[in-house]
C-alpha positions as CSV (number, residue, x, y, z in Angstrom):
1,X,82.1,-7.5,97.8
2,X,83.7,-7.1,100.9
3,X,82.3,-7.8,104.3
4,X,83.3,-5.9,107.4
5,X,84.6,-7.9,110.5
6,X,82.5,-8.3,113.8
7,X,85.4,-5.9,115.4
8,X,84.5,-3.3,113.1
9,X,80.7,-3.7,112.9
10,X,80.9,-3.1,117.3
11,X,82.9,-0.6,116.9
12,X,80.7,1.2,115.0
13,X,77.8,0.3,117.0
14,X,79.8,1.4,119.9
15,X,80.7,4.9,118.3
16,X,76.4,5.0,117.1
17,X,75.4,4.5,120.3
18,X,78.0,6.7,122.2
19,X,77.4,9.8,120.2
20,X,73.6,8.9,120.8
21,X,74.3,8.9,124.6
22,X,76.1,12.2,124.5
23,X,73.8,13.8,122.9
24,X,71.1,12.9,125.4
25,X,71.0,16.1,127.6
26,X,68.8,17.9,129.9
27,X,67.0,18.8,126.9
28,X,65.1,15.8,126.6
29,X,64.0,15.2,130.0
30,X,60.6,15.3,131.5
31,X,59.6,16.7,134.7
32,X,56.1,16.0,134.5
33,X,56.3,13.7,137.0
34,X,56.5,16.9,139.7
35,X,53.3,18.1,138.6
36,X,50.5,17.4,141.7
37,X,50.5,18.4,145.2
38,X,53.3,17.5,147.5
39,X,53.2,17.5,151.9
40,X,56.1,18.1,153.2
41,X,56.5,15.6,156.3
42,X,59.3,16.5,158.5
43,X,57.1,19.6,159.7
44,X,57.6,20.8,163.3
45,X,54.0,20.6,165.1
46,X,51.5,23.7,164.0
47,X,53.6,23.9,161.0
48,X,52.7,22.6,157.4
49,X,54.2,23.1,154.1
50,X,54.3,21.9,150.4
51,X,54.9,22.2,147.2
52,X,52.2,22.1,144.4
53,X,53.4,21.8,140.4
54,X,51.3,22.7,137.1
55,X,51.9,22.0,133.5
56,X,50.8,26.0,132.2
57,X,52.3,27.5,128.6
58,X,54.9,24.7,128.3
59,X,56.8,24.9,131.3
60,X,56.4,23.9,135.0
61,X,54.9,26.6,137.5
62,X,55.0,25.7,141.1
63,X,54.3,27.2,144.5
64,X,55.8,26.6,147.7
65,X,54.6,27.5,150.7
66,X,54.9,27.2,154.6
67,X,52.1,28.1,156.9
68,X,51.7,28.5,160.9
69,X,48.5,28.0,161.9
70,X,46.8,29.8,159.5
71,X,49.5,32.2,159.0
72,X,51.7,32.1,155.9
73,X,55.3,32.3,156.9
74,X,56.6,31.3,153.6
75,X,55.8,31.3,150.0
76,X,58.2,30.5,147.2
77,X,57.2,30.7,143.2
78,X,59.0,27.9,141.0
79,X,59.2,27.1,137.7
80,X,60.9,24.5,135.3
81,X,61.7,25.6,131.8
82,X,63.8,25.0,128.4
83,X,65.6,27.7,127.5
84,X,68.6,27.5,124.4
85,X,68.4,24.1,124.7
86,X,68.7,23.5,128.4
87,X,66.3,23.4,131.7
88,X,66.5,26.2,134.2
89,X,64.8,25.7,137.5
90,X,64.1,29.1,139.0
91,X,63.3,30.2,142.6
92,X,61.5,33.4,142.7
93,X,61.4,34.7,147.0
94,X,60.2,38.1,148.9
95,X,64.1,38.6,150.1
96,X,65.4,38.1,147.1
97,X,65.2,41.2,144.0
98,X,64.2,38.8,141.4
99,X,64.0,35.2,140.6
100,X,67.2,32.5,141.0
101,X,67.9,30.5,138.2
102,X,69.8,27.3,138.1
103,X,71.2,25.2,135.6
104,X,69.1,21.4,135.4
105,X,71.1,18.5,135.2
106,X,68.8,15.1,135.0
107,X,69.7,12.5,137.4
108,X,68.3,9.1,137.7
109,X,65.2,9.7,139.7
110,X,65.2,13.5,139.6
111,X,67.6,16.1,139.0
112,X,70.2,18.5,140.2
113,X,70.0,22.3,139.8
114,X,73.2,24.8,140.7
115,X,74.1,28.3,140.4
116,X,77.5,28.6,141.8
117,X,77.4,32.6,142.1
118,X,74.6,32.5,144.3
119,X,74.5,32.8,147.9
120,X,72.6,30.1,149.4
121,X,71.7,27.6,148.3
122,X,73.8,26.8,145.4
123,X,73.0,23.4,144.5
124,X,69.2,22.1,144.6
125,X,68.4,18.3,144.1
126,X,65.1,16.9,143.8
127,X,64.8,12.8,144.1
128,X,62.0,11.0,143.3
129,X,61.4,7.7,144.7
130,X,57.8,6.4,144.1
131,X,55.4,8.8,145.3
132,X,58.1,10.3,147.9
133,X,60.2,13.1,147.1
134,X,63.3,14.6,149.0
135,X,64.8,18.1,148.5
136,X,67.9,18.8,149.3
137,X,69.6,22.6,149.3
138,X,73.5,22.9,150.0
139,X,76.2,25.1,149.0
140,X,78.8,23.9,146.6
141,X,80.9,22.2,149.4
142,X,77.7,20.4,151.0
143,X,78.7,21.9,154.4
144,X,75.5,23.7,154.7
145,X,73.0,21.5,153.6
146,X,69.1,20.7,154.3
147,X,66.8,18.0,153.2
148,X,63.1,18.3,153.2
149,X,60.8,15.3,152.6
150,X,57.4,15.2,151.0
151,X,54.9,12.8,149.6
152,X,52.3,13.0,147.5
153,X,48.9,14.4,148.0
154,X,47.0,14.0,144.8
């Protein structure tokens, strides 16, 4: 019977656990962690806003809205969902004619979404840090870029 050499078993562990690491896509991430109510904090005074995510039929539903007073001056309706075997995070406002998708790609503490054909923005990152949480929107070249921070609320 023959043995195989140390060399050969690592490099099949190495080739094992490769494949295994490829194959770990934006498929198997979670983004339960968004679920709750989030405050945004960087608000000019009279102004609040925040974001507020629910677990409903298997995806992620969200709302985000800005209010004046008691005026709402802006409402957006989000959702996070697997579809052919990826996550699409979509963005669904009054000026545009239906919602924005973009692609998910998982990051260490959050993830990065990006349609390149649309106008603004094109990239959308969410990073979670404890129970903080900063947007950021940009175009592709990061020229035009915003961040917005929360925290969370319950």
């Amino acid at each position: 019977m023959k043995y195989a050499s140390i060399r050969q078993l690592s490099v099949a562990l190495l080739l094992i656990f490769g494949l295994y690491a490829c194959n770990q896509t934006s498929s198997d991430a979670d983004y339960t962690w968004l679920i709750g109510q989030w405050q945004r904090i960087d608000m000019e005074d009279g102004q609040i806003a925040f974001e507020s995510w629910q677990l409903q039929n298997n995806q992620l539903e969200g709302i985000g809205c800005t209010m004046e007073g008691n005026d709402t001056v802006f409402v957006e309706y989000l959702s996070i969902y697997k579809n052919n075997g990826k996550y699409l995070y979509t963005a669904d406002v009054a000026h545009n004619p239906e919602a924005v998708a973009f692609e998910i790609t998982p990051t260490d503490k959050g993830f990065i979404c990006v349609n390149e054909k649309h106008d603004f923005p094109n990239k959308i990152s969410y990073t979670q840090n404890g129970d903080s949480l900063v947007v950021f929107i940009s175009d592709m070249s990061e020229e035009n870029k915003r961040f917005f921070r929360f925290v969370r609320k319950e």
